[in-house]
N, C-alpha and C positions, 0 to 999 in steps of 0.2 A: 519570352513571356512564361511564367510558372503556372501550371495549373492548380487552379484550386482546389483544396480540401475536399472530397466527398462527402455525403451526408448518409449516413447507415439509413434507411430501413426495412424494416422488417418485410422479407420477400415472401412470406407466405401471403402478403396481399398483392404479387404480382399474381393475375389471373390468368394471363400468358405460359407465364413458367411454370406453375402446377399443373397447367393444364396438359405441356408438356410432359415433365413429371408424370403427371397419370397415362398419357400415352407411349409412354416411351420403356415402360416395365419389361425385366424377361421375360416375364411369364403374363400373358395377359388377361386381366382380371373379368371374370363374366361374372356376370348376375343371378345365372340358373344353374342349377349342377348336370350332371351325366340322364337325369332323369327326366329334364326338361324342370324342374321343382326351381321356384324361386328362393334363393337360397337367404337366410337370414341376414338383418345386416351386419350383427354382430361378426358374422361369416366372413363377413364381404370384406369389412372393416378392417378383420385380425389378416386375411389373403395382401391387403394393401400393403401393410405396415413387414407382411413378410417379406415384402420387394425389398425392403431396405437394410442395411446393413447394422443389428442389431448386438450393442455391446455395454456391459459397463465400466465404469471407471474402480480403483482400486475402493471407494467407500462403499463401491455394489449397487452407486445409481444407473438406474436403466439411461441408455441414450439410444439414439437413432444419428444415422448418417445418409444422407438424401441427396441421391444428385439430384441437380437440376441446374441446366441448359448445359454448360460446360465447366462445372464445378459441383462440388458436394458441399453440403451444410448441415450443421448438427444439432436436433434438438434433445432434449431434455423428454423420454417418453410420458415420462407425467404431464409436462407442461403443456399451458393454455395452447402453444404453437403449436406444438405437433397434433393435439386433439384436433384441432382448426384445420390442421393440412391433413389431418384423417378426412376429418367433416367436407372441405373443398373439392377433397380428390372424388370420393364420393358421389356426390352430385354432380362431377364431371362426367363419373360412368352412368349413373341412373336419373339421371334428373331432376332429381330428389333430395331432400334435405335426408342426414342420419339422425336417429332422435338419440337423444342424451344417456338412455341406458346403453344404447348399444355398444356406442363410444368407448363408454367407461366398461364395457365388458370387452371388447378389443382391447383399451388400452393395459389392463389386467392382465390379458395373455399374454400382449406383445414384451409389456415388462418381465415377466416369468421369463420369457422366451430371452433378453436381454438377460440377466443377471445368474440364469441360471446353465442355458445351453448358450450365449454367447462369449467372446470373446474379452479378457481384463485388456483397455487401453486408457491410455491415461486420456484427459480432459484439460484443457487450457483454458485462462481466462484473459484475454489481452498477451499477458508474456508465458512463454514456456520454456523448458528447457528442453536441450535436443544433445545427442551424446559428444558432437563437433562445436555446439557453442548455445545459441537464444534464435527464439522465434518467437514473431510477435503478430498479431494478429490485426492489420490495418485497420479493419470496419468496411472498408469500402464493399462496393454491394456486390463484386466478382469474388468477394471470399480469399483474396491473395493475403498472404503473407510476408515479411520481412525477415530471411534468415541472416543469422549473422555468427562469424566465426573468426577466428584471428587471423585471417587472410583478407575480409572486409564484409559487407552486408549487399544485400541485392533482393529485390523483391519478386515474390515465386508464386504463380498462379494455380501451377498444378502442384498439390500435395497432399501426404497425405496423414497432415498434423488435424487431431480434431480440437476447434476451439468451439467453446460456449458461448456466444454473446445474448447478454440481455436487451428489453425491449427500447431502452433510451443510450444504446452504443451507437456513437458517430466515429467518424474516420479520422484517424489520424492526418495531419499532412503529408501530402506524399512530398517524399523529397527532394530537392533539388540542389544547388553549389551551397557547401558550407561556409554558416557564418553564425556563427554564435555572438558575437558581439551586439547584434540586434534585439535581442531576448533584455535587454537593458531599457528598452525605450518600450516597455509594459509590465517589467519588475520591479517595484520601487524599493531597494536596498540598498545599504550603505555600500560604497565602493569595497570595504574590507570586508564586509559579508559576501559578496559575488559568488567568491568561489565556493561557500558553504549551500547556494542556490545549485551553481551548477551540480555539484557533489552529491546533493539528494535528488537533482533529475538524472545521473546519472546512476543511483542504486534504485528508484522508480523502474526501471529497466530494465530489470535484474530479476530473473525469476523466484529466487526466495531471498528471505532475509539472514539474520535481523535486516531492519530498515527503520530507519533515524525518524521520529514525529517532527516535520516542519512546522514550527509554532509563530507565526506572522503577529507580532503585537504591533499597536499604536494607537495614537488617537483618533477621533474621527475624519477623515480627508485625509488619509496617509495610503487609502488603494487597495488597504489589505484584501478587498476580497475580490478586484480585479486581476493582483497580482497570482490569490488561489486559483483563478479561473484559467490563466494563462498558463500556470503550470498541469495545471488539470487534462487542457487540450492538448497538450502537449506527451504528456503521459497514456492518460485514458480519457481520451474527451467522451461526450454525454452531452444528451438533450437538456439534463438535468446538474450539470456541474457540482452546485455549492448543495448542502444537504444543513437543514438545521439539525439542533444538536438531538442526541437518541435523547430516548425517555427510559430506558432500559437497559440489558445486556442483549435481550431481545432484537430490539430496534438495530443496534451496533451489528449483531450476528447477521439480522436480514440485508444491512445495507452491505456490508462485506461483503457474502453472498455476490451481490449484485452488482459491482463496483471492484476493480482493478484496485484505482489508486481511492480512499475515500478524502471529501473533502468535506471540514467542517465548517460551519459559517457563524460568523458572531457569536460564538461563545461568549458569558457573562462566568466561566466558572467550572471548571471539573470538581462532581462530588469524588468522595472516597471510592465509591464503585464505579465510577465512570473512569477513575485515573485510571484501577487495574487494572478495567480491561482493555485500556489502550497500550498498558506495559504489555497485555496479553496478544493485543495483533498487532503491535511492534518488530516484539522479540520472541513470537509463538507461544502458545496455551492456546488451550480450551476453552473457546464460546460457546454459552449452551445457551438453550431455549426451549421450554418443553414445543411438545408435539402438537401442529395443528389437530386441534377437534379430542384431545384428550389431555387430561389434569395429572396423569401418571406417567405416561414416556417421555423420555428428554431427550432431545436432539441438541448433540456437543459435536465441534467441529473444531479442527487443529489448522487454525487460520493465520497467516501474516501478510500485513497489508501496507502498504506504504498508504501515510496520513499524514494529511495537511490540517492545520487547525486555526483557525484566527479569532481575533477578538482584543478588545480595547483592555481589559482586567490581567492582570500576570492569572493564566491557567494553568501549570504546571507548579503547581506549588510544593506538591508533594516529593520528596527529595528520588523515590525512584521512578516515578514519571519525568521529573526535572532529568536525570542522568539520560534518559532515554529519546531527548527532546533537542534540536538545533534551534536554541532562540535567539530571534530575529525583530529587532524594533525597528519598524520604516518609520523614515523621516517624513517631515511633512513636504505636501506637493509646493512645488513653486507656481506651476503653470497648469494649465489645466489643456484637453479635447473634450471633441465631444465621443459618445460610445459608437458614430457610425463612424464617425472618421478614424478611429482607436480600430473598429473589427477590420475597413478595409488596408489599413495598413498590415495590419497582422496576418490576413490572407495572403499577402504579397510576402510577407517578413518569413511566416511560418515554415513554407518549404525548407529553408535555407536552415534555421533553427533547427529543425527534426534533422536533414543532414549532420548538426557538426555535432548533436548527440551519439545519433549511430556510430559516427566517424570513434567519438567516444569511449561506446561500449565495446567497438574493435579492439583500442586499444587496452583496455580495462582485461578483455578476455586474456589478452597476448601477456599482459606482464603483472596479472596481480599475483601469480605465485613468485614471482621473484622482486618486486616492489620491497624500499626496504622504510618504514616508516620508525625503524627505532621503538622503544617499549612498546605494548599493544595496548591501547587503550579500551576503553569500554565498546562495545559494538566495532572489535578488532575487525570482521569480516567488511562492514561497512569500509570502516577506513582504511582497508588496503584496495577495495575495490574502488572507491571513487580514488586516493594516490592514485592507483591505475590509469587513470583515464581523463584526468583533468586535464593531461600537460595536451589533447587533442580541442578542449576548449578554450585554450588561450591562459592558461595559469598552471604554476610547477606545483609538484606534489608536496613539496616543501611551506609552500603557500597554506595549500590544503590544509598539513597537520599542524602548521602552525596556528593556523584562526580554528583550528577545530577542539584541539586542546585547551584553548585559550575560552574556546564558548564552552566546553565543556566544565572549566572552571568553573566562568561563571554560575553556570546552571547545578552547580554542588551548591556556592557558597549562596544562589539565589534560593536553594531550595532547604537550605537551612535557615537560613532567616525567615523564611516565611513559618518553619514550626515553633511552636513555644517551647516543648520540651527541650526541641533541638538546641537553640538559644540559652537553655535553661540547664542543661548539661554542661553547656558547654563552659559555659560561666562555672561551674562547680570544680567541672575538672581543671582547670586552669587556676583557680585558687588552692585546691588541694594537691594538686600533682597526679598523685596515689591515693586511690581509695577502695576499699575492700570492706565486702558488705553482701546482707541477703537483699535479693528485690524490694521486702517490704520495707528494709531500712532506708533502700534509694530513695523508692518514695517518698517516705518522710522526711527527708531531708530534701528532696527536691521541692515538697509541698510547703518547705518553711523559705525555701530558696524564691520561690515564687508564688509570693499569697496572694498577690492581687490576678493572678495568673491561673490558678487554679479551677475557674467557674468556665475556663472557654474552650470551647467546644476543640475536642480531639486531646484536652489531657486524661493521662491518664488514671481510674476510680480503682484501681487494683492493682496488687503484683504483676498479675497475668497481663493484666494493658499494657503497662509499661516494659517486661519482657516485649510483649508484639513491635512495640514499637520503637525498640532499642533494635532490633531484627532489620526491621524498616530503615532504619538510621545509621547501622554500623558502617556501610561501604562509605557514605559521605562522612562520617565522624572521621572514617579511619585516614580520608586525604586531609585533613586539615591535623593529623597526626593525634588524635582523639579513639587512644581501643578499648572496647567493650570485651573482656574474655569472661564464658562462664567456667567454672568448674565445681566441682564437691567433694566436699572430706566428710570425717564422721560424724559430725553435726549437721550433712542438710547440702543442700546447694546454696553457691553464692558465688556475685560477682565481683568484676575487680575491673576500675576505670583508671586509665594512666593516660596523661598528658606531655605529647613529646614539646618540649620547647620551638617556638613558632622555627627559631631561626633553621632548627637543624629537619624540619621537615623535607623528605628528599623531593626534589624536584625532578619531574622526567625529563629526561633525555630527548633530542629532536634530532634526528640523524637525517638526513639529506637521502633521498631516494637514489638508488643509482639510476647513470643516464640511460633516457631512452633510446633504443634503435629503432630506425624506420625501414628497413629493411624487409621485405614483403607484403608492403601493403598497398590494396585495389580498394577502389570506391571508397576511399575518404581522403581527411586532410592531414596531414601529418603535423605531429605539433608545432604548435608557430611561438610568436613571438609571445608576452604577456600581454591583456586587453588594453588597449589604447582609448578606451569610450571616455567620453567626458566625463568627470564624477559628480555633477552637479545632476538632480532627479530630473528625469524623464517628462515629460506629461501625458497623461493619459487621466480618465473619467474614472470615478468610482462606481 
């Protein structure tokens, strides 16, 4: 029998364990000083919080690390939690509530005390990096960990990795005999996509990026956002799984924050600003958001996030969101369950799944420097790390770069045809060959190239536009054999568009990974055969 999945929560509402916690300090806290003087609570408050092991991470936020019972946990000194386990411990000593200034005047000091006389350690969010290999942070409510290194993975209760979790983290599955081929009967993807699923749960994993946007398209009844959901638990489960779409850069920056893997839900549409910033916690940039409770500081953060996105409308329209994007159209269902009969299967399936991932990222660690994928494609780190580690989920890495180049194709020539300009160019170059010229002449000639085309929204009204957006366009003009070069002589700057003949556009190269060894490896499976699952859709509920 597999044990089921744990459910995280938040233990500063165990009254047991704080209570402990408060009793259990080096140094033990009184109430009244040397004088017999009842001492303030701000006093009392900042005394508590020095019991604890105060540090910050490398952006200089305060943290706290807190045993309690037979493990440590860590919060955030600013945050709601730790104020609550000031305010708890407290009334445990005095029997008294702490009033709200005092609080925030301890929590004042003890952050000083954190950022300025304690110690720089890093902070984890679900996955970490460790100098032997990944650490991930289960949820479960004993605080263990999953290390993992090219010798195998194993799960570690005492340690002394500090991770973050927010207030809607649940537990991963814990593990049990691996079998990925189950993860099929609640992903609804075409048999030829499979490996492009397993591929981005296997760089989900993976403490930094780049990391490929999972883009789930279909019609209505095709699962998309079941199928988000089960990657999700799988990844970074949450109370809260699916997230509707931001309303800002804002929105995007706080869910990040707070969220491992983010998931989107029904999407109708990425605007122009919504595309960027998802190239931007892809493939890392800056999300900013000014500062709560003032109109002049900006709070920017150098984020990358593995992201899931669905929705029935093509959302990556834009050609460098499109390049950054693995898309995925689910077929429609044949058969249907219902959602209890769908979660208790998955209780039961899940162990086995989270096993043959791990088994995965083992291998991924062991042979992504020597993996040989042939030319390096766009998000090259991605694709040699998931080649690494696929032939542990039942498919060769050959597989891998073949459906991956092949989607990535697509998602150039998908992401030109949805622009005008794009279209509009491209048609130009192709009848002229060679054309040489200032910006504003392009235009013109683009704007006679497409009059009926001119009024719709994203062409170009200027030189300078149409520079932005030749910028925007060059990497995908340049694979369909379409270059944009600027240069300047002494009259000015000007460009020059050339057209390589379709046929002789070069095609890359697909080299065969060399084979894998299995040679020193503990707690996992070793690559098997290719998946044998039925290719016909699964059934499960939306």
């Amino acid at each position: 029998m597999h044990a089921e999945p744990e459910t995280y929560s938040a233990s500063i509402d165990d009254l047991a364990a704080r209570e402990e916690a408060a009793t259990s300090m080096p140094e033990r806290i009184t109430l009244f000083d040397d004088n017999g003087q009842r001492k303030a609570q701000s006093t009392v408050l900042t005394e508590i919080g020095q019991q604890h092991h105060l540090f910050h991470n490398p952006d200089s936020e305060a943290f706290a690390r807190v045993t309690v019972a037979n493990h440590a946990e860590v919060f955030r000194v600013a945050g709601s939690e730790y104020r609550d386990l000031l305010g708890r411990t407290y009334y445990l000593l005095s029997g008294s509530g702490a009033n709200r200034n005092a609080i925030t005047d301890a929590v004042a000091t003890l952050t000083a005390t954190a950022r300025y006389a304690g110690p720089e350690e890093p902070v984890h969010l679900r996955v970490g990096a460790t100098d032997s290999g990944i650490v991930m942070d289960t949820g479960a409510s004993d605080w263990a960990v999953i290390e993992v290194d090219t010798s195998g993975w194993r799960i570690v209760r005492q340690h002394a990795v500090n991770f973050r979790r927010t207030t809607k983290a649940t537990a991963l599955p814990v593990a049990g005999h691996a079998d990925f081929g189950l993860i099929w009967k609640y992903i609804n993807v075409e048999v030829a996509d499979r490996v492009l699923v397993a591929a981005w749960l296997l760089a989900a994993l993976r403490p930094h990026g780049p990391f490929p946007i999972l883009l789930l398209l279909g019609e209505q009844g095709t699962g998309k956002s079941n199928s988000s959901r089960t990657l999700k638990s799988l990844t970074d489960p949450s109370g809260v799984p699916l997230r509707p779409p931001p309303r800002d850069d804002r929105d995007l920056l706080v869910a990040a924050l707070n969220s491992w893997v983010l998931a989107l839900d029904n999407l109708s549409g990425a605007t122009p600003q919504l595309s960027d910033a998802l190239c931007r916690l892809a493939t890392g940039g800056a999300l900013a958001g000014r500062k709560l409770y003032t109109d002049s500081e900006e709070s920017a953060h150098n984020i990358q996030r593995p992201v899931i996105l669905n929705g029935i409308d093509d959302l990556a329209s834009r050609p460098d969101l499109a390049e950054r994007c693995i898309h995925l159209t689910l077929p429609t269902l044949t058969t249907r369950t219902t959602e209890a009969e769908l979660a208790g299967q998955f209780k039961v399936d899940a162990p086995k799944i989270m096993a043959a991932l791990l088994d995965g990222v083992v291998l991924a660690l062991r042979d992504v420097a020597t993996v040989n994928i042939g030319v390096l494609p766009r998000m090259a780190d991605f694709a040699k790390w998931a080649a690494a580690g696929v032939p542990a989920l039942g498919f060769t890495a050959e597989a891998f770069i073949t459906a991956y180049r092949r989607n990535q194709a697509d998602a150039v020539a998908l992401g030109l045809e949805s622009s005008t300009v794009a279209c509009t160019i491209r048609s130009f170059a192709e009848r002229h060959g060679r054309w040489k010229g200032t910006a504003r002449e392009l235009l013109s000639r683009l704007n006679q190239e497409a009059e009926a085309d001119r009024n719709m929204p994203g062409w170009p009204h200027s030189p300078k536009g149409l520079q932005t957006i030749l910028r925007r366009l060059a990497p995908s003009l340049r694979s369909i054999g379409i270059h944009v070069e600027r240069d300047r002589n002494a009259e000015g700057r000007y460009l020059t568009l050339s057209c390589q003949p379709r046929g002789q556009v070069s095609q890359v190269s697909q080299l065969t990974p060399a084979p894998v060894s299995n040679d020193g490896m503990t707690h996992m499976t070793l690559p098997r055969e290719p998946s044998t699952v039925a290719p016909t859709p699964e059934a499960f509920d939306l």
